[in-house]
N, C-alpha and C positions, 0 to 999 in steps of 0.2 A: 551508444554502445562502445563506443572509442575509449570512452572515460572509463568506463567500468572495466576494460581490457588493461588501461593502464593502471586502476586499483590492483587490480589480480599481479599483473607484473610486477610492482613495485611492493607491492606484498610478500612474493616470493622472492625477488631481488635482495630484500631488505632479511629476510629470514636465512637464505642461504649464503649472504656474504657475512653473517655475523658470527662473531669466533664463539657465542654461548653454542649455538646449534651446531657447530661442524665439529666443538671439542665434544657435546652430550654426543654425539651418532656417534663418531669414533669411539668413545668410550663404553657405549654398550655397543657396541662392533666387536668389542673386544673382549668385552664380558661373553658376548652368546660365543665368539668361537673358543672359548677357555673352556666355559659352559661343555659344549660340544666335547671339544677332546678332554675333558676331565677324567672320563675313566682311561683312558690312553695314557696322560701324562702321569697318572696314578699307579699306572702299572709299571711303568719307567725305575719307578722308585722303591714299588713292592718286591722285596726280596722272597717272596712268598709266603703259605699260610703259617701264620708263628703256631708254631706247637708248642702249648704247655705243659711241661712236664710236671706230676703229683708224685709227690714220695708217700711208700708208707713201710710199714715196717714187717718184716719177712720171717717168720718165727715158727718153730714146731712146739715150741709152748703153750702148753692147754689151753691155757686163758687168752694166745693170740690165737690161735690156731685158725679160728671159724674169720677174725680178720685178716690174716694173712691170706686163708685162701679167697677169699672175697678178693682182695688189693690181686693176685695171683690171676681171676678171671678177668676182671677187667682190663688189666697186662693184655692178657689174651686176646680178648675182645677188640682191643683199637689196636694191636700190631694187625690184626687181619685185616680192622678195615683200611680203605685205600685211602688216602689223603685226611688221615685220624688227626685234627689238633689236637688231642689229646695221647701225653705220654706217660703211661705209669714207673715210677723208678722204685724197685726193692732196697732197701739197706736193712743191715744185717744187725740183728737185736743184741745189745748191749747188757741184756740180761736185767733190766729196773727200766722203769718207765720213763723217772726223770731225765737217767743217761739215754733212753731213745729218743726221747722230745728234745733236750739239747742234741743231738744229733741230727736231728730235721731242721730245727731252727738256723742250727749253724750251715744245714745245706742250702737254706733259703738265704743265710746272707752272702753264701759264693756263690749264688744264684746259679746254683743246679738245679733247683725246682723252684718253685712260683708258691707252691704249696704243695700241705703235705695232709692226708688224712687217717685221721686219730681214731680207730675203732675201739668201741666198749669190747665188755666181758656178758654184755647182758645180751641173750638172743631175744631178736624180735619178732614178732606175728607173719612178717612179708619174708620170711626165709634168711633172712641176712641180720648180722650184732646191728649194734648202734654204730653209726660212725658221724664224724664232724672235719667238716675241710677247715681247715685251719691256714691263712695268709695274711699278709701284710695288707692286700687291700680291700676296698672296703665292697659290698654287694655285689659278690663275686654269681650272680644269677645264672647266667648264662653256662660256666664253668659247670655249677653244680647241677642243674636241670640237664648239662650233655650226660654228667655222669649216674642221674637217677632214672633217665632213657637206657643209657646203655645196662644201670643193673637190671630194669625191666624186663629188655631184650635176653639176657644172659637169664631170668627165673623164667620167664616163659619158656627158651629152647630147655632149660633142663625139667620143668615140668612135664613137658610134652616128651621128650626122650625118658622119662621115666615111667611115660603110660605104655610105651612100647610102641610108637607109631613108629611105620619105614620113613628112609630121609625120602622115598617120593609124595608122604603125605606129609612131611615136616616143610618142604620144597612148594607143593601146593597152598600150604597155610601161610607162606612169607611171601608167593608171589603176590605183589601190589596189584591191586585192581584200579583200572582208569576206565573213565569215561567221557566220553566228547562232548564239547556244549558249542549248541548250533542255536545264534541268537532268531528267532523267527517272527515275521508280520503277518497280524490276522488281521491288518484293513486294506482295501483296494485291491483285495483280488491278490495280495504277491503272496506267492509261495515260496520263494527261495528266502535263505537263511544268512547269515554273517559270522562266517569262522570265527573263532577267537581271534587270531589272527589281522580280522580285516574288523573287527570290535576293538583291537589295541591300536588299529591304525587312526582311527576313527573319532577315539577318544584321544590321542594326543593329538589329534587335529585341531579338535575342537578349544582343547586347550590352547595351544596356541592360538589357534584365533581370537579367543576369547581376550587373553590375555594383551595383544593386539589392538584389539578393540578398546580396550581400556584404556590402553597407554595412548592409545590415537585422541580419545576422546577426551581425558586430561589433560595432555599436553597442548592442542590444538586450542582447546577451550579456554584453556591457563591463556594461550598466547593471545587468543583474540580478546578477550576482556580485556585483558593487560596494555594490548596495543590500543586498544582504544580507548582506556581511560588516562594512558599516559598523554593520546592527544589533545583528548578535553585538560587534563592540567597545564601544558604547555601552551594550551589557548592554540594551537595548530587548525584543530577540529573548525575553530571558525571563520580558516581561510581556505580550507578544503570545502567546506560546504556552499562555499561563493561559488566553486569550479566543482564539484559533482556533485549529484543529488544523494542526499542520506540515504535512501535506498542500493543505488548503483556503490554507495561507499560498503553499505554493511555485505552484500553478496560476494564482492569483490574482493571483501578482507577473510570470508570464511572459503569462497573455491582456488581464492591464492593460498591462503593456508591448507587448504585440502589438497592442493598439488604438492605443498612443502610435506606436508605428513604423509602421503603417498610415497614420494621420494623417501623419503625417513623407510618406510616400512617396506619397500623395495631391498633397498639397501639391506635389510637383517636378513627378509627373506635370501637375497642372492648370498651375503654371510654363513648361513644356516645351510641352505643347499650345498655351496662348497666343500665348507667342512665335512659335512654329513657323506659327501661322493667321495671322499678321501679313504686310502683304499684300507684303513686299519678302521673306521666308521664303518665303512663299508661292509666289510667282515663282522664286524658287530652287530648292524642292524638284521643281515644275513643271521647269527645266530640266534636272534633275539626275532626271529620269524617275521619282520619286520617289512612289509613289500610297499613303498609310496605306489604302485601301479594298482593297490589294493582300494584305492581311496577313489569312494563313491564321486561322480562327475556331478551328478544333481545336488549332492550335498557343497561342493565347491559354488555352485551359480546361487543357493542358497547362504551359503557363507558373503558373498559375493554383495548380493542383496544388502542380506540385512547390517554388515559393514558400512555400505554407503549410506543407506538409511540412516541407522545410529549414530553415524558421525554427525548428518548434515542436521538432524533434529536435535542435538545440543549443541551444535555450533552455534544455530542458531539464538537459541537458550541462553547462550555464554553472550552473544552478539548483545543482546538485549538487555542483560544483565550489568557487562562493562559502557554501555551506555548512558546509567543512568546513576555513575559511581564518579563524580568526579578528583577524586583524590587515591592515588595505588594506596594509600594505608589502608582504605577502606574496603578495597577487592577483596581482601580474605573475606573478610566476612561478610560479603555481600555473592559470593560464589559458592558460599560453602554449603547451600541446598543442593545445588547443581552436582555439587563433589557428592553430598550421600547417599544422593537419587543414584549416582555411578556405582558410586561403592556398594549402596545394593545389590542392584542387578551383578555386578563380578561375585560378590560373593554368595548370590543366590545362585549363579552356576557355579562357579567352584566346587561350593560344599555338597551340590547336588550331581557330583558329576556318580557316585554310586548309588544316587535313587533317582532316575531320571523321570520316573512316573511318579513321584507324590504330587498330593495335591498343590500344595503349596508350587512348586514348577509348573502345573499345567495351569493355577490363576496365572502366574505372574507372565507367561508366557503370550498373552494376551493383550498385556497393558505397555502401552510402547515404549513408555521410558524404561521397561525390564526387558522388552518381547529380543532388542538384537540380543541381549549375551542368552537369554534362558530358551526359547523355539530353537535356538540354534546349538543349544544343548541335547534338546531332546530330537531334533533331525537327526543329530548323529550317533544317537544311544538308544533311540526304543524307536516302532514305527509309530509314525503321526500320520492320520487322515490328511487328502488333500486339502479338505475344506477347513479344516484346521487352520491349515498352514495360510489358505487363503485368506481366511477371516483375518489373521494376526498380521498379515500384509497391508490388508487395504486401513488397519486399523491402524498400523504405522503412517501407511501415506497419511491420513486425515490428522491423525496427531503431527508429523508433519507441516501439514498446509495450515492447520490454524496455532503452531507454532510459528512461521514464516509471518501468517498475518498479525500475529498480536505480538511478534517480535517488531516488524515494519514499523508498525506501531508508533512501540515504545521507542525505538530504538532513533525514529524521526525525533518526537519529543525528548528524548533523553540528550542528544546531544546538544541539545540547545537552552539545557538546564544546568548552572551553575553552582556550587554550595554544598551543601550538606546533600549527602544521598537525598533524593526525596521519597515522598512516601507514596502510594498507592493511588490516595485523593489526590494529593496534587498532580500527578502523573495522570490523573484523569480530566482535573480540571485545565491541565497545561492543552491536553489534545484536543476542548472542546474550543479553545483561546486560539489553539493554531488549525482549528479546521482541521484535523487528522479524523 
């Protein structure tokens, strides 16, 4: 037990004295708290919302006349409302079209307007001529889609004030109707609900864990293959193995590495919480209905779980893997199952964090190389039956335990193989040679 203690030690010694892992943590230390005050430091610099102003042309000339008053309403329209990015500019008709358009033009280049809009003579079907915004840049969507809302707004109120309704039923027709959504479980008997609220909390929970989870599991895995095939090339591996048993070495290199990744993800978390109690975050999460005390406790001991789960069932995966690679050229590509079985399972929850009930989430939440990122997706987004959850537990453990054993395994034989990756038969024929 002494030996295996000092694997673990010198494991975590060797990973937390090394200038790659203290520069990678700092650096995203520094990434999540930038991350964090991003909207903060962005407001620092926002001089506020830019108003663009539209020119058009102001004319009691028959032929402008229906665009003038058009250009005239919309005026109207965003001076009333409150914090309008949108500002319409009149100028005064030069009596010829050419002379108005060079007149718009040259106000777009002493940039008093951004653009300027060009109404026809021809009246159209929706109450209003033809018109075209006309600017220097290019899919201006957003601009013109505010201003085809607002002519909306502006034909509706005069339709409707032309039927003769009071402004209390004009008032009635414009108040906004809301409605509450109360997320609800119909297994096990619960009856209470998940405000939106404690549903926004719950989902960027999961998020992060998830994403947690990932980064634990590549980067750990990355390290322990690595460290282990670099000691089969340096011929190391076969004077450790004189002084601890292959087994006591391979556990020993994946819960020293699970303290060092521990540590790693400690650190962002206490990173993350800082920033976030910071009293302009603070304020933010506050407006943004945001309450960490809203965050389910059984959903945490389920996070909890299947974290440690998932880590130690491709640690080992990884263990096994860098054991039977002697040369780091060849770890890329002797890891890289290991990487898309990962990469699945993240991006099956990911992409599934707005359909938490298809089918596809509730197979994959079952199979244990998917079940930590995807069950722990759907704990925190829809309810799951206990027996669910238990099934997809004990189906972890066993995947587990006969990863441990056919990692053991290989992982005795592999380091005592030299050469070329071997292949499967020889890996089998080597363990019957050595008694494994």
């Amino acid at each position: 037990m002494n030996s295996f203690w000092t694997v673990v030690g010198f494991t975590a010694r060797n990973k937390f004295k090394g200038k790659a892992f203290l520069i990678t943590t700092l650096v995203i230390a520094i990434i999540l708290s930038v991350g964090v005050n991003l909207p903060y430091i962005l407001s620092q610099f926002d001089k506020g919302d830019k108003v663009t102003s539209v020119g058009y042309i102001q004319s009691a000339r028959e032929e402008l006349a229906a665009g003038s008053a058009t250009g005239d309403s919309l005026r109207t329209y965003f001076e009333a409302q409150e914090g309008a990015n949108i500002k319409l500019v009149p100028y005064e008709d030069k009596g010829d079209s050419a002379a108005n358009e060079e007149q718009l033009k040259q106000a777009i280049q002493d940039k008093q307007i951004s653009g300027y809009l060009d109404f026809g003579s021809n009246a159209t079907g929706n109450g209003f001529p033809e018109m075209t915004y006309k600017s220097e840049k290019m899919m201006e969507f957003s601009l013109t889609g505010n201003l085809q809302t607002a002519l909306q707004t502006i034909r509706t109120t005069t339709v409707l004030q032309d039927a003769g309704l009071t402004d209390e039923q004009l008032s009635m027709l414009n108040a906004p109707i809301e409605i509450d959504s109360v997320q609800i479980s119909t297994v096990d008997g619960e009856t209470s609900g998940k405000t939106p609220a404690e549903q926004g909390v719950n989902m960027g929970l999961i998020y992060i864990i998830i994403i947690f989870l990932f980064m634990a599991i590549m980067t750990s895995g990355q390290l322990i293959a690595s460290e282990i095939t670099a000691e089969k090339s340096s011929r190391v591996m076969e004077i450790l193995i004189t002084s601890v048993a292959p087994l006591k070495q391979m556990f020993g290199k994946i819960f020293g590495m699970f303290i060092v990744v521990l540590s790693q993800v400690s650190v962002y978390v206490i990173v993350l919480l800082v920033n976030a109690s910071m009293p302009h975050n603070k304020g933010a999460l506050l407006d943004l209905d945001i309450d960490l005390s809203k965050i389910d406790p059984m959903l945490l001991i389920y996070a909890i779980i299947y974290f440690l789960a998932g880590f130690f069932l491709f640690a080992t995966l990884y263990a096994a893997v860098g054991s039977i690679v002697s040369r780091t050229e060849d770890l890329g590509q002797a890891t890289m199952p290991m990487t898309i079985i990962s990469l699945a399972g993240f991006y099956i929850a990911i992409f599934s964090l707005n359909t938490p009930d298809s089918m596809l989430v509730k197979v994959t939440s079952f199979i244990p190389l998917f079940s930590p990122f995807v069950m722990l997706l759907r704990l925190g987004l829809t309810g799951v039956p206990f027996w669910e959850v238990a099934v997809s537990i004990v189906l972890l453990l066993v995947a587990i335990y006969a990863a441990v054993y056919v990692s053991a395994k290989i992982y005795r034989t592999g380091v005592l193989m030299y050469g070329k990756r071997p292949s499967w038969k020889e890996i089998r024929k080597a363990m019957k040679a050595y008694k494994i």
